[in-house]
C-alpha positions in Angstrom: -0.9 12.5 -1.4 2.2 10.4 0.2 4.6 12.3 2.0 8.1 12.4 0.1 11.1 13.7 1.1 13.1 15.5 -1.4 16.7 16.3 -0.2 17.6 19.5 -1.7 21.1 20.0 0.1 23.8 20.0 -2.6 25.3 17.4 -4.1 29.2 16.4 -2.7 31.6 18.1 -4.8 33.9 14.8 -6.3 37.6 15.6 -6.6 40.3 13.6 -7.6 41.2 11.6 -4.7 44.7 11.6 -3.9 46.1 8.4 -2.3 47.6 9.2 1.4 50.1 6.6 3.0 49.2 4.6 5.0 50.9 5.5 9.0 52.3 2.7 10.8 53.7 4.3 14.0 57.4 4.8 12.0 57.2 8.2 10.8 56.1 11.8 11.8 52.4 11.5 13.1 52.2 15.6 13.1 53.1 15.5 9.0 50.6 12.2 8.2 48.0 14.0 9.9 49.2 17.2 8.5 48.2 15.9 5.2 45.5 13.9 6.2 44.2 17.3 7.5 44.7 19.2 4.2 42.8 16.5 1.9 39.8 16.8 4.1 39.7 20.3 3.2 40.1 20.0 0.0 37.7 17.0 -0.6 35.4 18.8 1.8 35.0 16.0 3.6 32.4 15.6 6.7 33.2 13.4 9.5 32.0 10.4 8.0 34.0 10.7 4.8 37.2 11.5 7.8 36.3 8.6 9.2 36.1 5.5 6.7 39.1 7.1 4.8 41.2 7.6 7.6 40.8 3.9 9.2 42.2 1.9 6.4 45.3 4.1 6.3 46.5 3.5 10.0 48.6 -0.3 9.8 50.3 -2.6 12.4 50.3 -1.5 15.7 48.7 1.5 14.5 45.6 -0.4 13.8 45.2 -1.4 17.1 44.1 1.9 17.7 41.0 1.1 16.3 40.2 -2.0 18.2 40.8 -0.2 21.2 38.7 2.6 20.7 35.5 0.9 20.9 32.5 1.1 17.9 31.5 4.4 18.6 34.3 6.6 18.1 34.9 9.6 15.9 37.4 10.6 14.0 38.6 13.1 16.4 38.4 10.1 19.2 40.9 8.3 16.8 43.5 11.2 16.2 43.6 12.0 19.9 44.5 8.3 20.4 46.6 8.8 18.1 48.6 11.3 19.6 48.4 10.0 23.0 50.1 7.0 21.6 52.6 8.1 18.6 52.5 12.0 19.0 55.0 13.7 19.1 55.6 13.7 22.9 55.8 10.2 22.9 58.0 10.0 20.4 60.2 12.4 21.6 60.5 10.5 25.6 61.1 7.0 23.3 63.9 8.3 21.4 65.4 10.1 24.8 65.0 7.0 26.4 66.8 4.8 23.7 69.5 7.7 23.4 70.1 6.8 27.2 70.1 3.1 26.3 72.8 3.5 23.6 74.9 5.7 25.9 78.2 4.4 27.0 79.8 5.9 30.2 83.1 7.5 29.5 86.2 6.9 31.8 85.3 8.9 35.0 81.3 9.1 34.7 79.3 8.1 37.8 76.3 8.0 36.0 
């Protein structure tokens, strides 16, 4: 009798796949993965699924997350790359620091 292996575990449950945006670095990071977040849940995705949906919806110099990140990373390697480089906080220092830029000295400032 030949050994076969019968995988009992149940079968995915297929839900309508709702399309997310794709992120290029020029909006909230917190709400794209907000809603990335919420269709994993409800598509009850593992981290494979996470994975191979999530790479094709970070563009432009988002992307280059992914080169940078090397072949074996998860998806939770790629989101904290992700807020390293576009999270909040960095956003936050950017626009502090172009708010400083775009500041013009009134009559009387010494700084």
């Amino acid at each position: 009798m030949s050994n076969v292996t019968v995988n009992l575990a149940e079968p995915k449950v297929m839900r309508h796949l709702i399309k997310l945006q794709q992120y290029n670095g020029t909006g909230s990071l917190d709400t794209f993965l907000t809603k990335f977040q919420r269709m994993v849940t409800y598509q009850q995705w593992d981290d494979e699924d996470m994975f191979y949906y999530l790479c094709p919806r970070l563009k432009g110099a988002v992307g280059q997350v992914l080169l940078d990140i090397g072949p074996r990373a998860t998806t939770i390697d790629i989101v904290h790359l992700l807020q390293t480089r576009f999270g909040t906080q960095l956003q936050a220092e950017h626009f502090k620091a172009e708010m400083l830029h775009a500041r013009r000295r009134a009559p009387g400032d010494s700084t």
